[in-house]
C-alpha positions in Angstrom: -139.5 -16.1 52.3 -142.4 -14.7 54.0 -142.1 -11.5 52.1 -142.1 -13.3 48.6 -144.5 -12.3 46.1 -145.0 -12.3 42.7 -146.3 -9.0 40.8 -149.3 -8.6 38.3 -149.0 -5.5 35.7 -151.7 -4.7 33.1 -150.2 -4.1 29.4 -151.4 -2.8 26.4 -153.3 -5.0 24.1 -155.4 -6.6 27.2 -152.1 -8.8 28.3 -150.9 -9.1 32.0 -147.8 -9.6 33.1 -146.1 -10.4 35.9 -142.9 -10.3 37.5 -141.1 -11.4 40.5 -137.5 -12.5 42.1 -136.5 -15.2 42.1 -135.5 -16.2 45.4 -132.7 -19.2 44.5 -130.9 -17.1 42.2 -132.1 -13.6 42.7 -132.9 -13.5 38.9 -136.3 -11.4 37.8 -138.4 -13.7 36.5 -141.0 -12.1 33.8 -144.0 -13.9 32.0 -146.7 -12.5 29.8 -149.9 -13.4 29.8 -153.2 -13.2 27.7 -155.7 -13.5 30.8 -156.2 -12.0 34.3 -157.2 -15.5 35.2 -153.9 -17.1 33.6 -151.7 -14.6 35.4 -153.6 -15.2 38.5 -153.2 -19.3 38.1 -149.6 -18.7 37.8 -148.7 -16.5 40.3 -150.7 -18.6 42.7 -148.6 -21.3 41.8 -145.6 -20.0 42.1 -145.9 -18.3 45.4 -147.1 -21.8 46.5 -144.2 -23.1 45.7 -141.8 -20.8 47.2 -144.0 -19.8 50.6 -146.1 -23.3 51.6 -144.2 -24.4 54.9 -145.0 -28.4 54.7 -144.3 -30.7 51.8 -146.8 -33.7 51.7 -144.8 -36.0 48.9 -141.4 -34.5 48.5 -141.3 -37.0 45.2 -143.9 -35.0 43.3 -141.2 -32.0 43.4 -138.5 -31.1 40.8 -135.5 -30.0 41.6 -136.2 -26.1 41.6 -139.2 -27.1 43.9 -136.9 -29.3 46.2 -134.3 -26.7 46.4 -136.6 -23.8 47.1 -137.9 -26.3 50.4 -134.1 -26.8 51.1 -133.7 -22.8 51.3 -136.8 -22.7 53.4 -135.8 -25.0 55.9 -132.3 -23.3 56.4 -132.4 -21.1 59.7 -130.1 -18.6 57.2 -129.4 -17.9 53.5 -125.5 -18.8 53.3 -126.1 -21.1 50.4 -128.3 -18.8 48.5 -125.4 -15.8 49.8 -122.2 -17.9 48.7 -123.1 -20.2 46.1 -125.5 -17.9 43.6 -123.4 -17.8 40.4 -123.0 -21.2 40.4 -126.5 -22.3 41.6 -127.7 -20.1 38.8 -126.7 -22.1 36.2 -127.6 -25.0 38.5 -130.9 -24.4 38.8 -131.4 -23.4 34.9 -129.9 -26.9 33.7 -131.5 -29.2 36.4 -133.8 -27.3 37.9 -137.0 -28.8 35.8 -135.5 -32.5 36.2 -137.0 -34.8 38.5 -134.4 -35.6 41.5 -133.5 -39.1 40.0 -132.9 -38.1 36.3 -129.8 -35.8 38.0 -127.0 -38.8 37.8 -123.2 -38.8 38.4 -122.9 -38.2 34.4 -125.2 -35.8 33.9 -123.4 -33.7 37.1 -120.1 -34.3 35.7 -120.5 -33.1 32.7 -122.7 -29.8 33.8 -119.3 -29.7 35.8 -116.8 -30.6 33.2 -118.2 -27.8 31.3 -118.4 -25.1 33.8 -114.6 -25.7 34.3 -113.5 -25.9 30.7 -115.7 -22.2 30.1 -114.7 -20.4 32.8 -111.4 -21.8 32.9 -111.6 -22.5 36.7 -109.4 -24.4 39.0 -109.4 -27.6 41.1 -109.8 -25.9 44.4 -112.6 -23.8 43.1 -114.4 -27.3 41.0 -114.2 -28.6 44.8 -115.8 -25.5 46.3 -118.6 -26.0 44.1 -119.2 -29.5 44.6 -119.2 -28.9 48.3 -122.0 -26.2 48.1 -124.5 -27.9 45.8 -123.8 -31.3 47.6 -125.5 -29.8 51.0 -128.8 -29.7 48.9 -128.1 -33.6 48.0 -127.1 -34.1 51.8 -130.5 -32.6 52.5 -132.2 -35.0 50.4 -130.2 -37.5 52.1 -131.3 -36.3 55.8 -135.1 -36.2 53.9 -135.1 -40.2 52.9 -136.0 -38.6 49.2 -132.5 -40.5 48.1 -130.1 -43.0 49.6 -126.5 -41.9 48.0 -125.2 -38.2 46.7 -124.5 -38.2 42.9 -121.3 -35.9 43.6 -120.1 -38.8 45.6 -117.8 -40.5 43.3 -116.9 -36.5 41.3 -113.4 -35.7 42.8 -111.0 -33.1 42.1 -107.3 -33.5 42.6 -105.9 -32.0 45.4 -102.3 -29.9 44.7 -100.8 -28.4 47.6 -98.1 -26.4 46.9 -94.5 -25.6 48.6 -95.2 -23.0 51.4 -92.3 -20.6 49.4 -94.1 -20.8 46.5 -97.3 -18.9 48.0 -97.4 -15.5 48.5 -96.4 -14.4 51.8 -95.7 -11.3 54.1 -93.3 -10.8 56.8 -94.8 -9.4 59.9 -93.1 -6.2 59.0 -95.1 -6.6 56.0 -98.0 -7.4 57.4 -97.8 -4.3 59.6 -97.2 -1.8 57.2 -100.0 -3.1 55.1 -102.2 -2.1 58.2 -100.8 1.4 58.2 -101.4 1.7 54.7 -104.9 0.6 55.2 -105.8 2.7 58.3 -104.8 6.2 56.5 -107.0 4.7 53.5 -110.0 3.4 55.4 -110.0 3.6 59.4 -113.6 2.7 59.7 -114.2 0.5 56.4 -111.9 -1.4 55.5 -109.5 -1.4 58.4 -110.8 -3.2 60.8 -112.2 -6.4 58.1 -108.2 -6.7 57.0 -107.0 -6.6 60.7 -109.7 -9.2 61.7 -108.2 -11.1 58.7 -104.7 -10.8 60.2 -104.9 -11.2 63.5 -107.7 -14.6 63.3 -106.3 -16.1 59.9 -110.1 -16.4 59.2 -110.8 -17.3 55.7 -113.6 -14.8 53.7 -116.4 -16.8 54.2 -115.8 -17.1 57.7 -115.0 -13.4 58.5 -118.1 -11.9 56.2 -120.6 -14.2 57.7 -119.5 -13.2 61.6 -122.6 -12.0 63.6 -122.3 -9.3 66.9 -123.2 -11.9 68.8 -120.1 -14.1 67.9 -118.0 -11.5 69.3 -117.6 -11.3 73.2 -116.3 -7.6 74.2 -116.4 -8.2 77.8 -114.2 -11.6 77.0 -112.4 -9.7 74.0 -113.0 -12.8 72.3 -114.4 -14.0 68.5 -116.1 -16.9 67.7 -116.4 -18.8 64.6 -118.9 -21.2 64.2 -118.6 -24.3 62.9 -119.1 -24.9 59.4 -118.5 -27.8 56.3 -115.0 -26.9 56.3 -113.9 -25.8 59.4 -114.4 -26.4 63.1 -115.6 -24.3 65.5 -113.4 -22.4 68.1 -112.9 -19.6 69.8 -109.8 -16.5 69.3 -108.8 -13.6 71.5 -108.8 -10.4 70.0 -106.5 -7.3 70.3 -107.2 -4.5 72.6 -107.0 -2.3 69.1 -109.9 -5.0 67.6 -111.8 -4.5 70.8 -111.9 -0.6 70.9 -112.9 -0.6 67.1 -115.8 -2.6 68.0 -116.9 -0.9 70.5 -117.6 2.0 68.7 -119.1 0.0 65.6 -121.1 -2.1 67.9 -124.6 -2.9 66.7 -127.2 -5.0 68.7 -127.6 -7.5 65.9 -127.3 -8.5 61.7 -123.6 -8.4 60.5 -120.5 -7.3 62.0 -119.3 -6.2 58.4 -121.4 -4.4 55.6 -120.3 -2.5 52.4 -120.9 1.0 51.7 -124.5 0.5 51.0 -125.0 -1.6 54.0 -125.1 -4.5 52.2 -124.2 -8.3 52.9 -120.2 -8.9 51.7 -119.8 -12.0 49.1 -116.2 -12.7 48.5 -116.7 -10.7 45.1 -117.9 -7.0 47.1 -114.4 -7.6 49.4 -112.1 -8.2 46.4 -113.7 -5.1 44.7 -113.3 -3.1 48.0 -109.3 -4.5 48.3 -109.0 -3.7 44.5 -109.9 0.4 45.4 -107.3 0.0 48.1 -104.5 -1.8 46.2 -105.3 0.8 42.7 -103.9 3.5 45.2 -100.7 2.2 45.5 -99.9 3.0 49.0 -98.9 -0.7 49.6 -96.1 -2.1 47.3 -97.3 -5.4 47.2 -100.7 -7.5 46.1 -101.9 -9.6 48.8 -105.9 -11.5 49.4 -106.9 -12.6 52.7 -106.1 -15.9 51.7 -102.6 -14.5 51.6 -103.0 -13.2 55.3 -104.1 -16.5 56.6 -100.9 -18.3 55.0 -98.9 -15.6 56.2 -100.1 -16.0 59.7 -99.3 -19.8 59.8 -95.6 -19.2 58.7 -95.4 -16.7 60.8 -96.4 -18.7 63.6 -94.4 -21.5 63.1 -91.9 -19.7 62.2 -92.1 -18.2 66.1 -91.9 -21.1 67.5 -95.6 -22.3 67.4 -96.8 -25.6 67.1 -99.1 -27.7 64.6 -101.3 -28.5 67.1 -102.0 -24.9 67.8 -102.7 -24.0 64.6 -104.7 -26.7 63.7 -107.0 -25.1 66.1 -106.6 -21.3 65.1 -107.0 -22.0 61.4 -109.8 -24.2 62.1 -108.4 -27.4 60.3 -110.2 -30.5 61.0 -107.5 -32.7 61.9 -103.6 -32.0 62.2 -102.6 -34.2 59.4 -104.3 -30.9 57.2 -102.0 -28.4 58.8 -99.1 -31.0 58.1 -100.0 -31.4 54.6 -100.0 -27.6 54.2 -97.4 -26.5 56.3 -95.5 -29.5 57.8 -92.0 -28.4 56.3 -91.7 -25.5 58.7 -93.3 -26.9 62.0 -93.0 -28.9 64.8 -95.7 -30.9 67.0 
């Protein structure tokens, strides 16, 4: 956050105000004051706040303070990237508490009522947890607490009868590229064929860097993350091509339009102006993809062990538990 800064603007009546972004929740923050001086004082503050690299008593912090320090000492901006809607309202309900007045209750009940309002599911409640309890696993790593609040807040896990999902055939899967190619050969195209051919879940495949892809190997990398492990994929001769052309030294394999970041929102709005066109006669998410490639596979003849490892699954009981009815070991 080297570039943040917060803006001073004369207004009428001998006022000041000042404005800046706010760089948790990327909300414009706006203040009036009656003084120079007072706007002065306060933007000096908060650009303290947000900019100082070295935190002498972390326990004099609130928890907007701590978590700006959390997003400082991440080497990226993932949680900020991934978890803003959420951390939003986060940040306005706790964010002026001190770290130990946020308890289990207090959490789940913020929680509780997030869920009821937005009428959200289980696997999203658990999504949620998982992203705000890195900041309390930071804390942890810190010595500023000894236990996570979110610890003991669990949501039931329902996994649901591989028929049930929505899947697609490899003939399916193939004329869904078609489709997409005659729609968007150098947009869209080549993020739905990574999604087919790796499985990758959206976080995975809109957070890929040029250097996690090996031309000369014609291999992908995924990194490690909470959820998933780390390994390693070949890619298709078509996939290698493609990138070749788009190669860029550096930043992001995939950007919108506007060459922007993708959130998982910006790739269902850009599927959405694909799907409105109806050249593909059934809906379908990458999430689809990624079940349709286990089946698939299994359904070839593949093991559970090997797709533990392409889907990134921790162990292999989670592949069993998802898709043990069709496989073998």
């Amino acid at each position: 956050m080297k570039d943040f800064i917060v803006h001073i603007y004369p207004i009428k009546g001998g006022e000041f105000f000042t404005t800046f972004t706010h760089p948790l929740t990327k909300k414009k923050v706006r203040q009036r004051f009656k003084s120079r001086q007072e706007a002065l004082d306060y933007r000096n503050h908060i650009e303290e706040k947000f900019t100082k690299p070295k935190v002498e008593n972390f326990y004099e912090l609130n928890v907007e303070e701590l978590l700006g320090q959390f997003n400082l000492d991440r080497s990226d901006n993932s949680f900020v990237k991934h978890s803003r809607a959420h951390l939003m309202d986060f940040v306005d309900t706790f964010g002026h508490y001190k770290i130990e007045e946020v308890t289990t209750e207090a959490l789940r009940t913020w929680l509780d009522q997030i869920q009821r309002e937005n009428n959200l599911k289980n696997i999203t409640m658990r999504g949620m947890k998982c992203d705000i309890d890195r900041f309390f696993k930071y804390l942890i790593e810190k010595d500023i607490i000894s236990d996570s609040p979110l610890t003991t807040i669990y949501y039931e896990k329902s996994v649901p009868q591989v028929n049930s999902r929505n899947l697609l055939t490899e003939s399916e899967i193939s004329d869904l590229l078609k489709a997409v190619k005659a729609f968007s050969p150098g947009y869209l195209y080549p993020l739905t064929k990574i999604f087919a051919e790796t499985a990758g879940k959206t976080s995975e495949v809109i957070d890929l860097l040029w250097k996690n892809i090996d031309l000369t190997k014609g291999e992908i990398h995924f990194p490690r993350t909470n959820a998933s492990c780390e390994r390693v994929l070949k890619l298709s001769d078509e996939l290698i091509e493609m990138s070749k052309k788009r190669k860029s030294n550096q930043g992001y394999v995939f950007l919108t339009y506007y060459g922007e970041t993708f959130t998982k929102n910006k790739v269902s709005r850009a599927l959405n102006e694909f799907m409105a066109k109806g050249t593909f006669h059934r809906s379908w998410s990458p999430m689809d993809l990624r079940h349709s490639f286990a089946v698939n596979f299994l359904n070839k003849g593949g093991s559970l062990r090997e797709l533990q490892y392409i889907l990134g699954h921790k162990n292999v009981f989670q592949t069993k538990q998802l898709y043990g009815e069709l496989s073998r070991f």
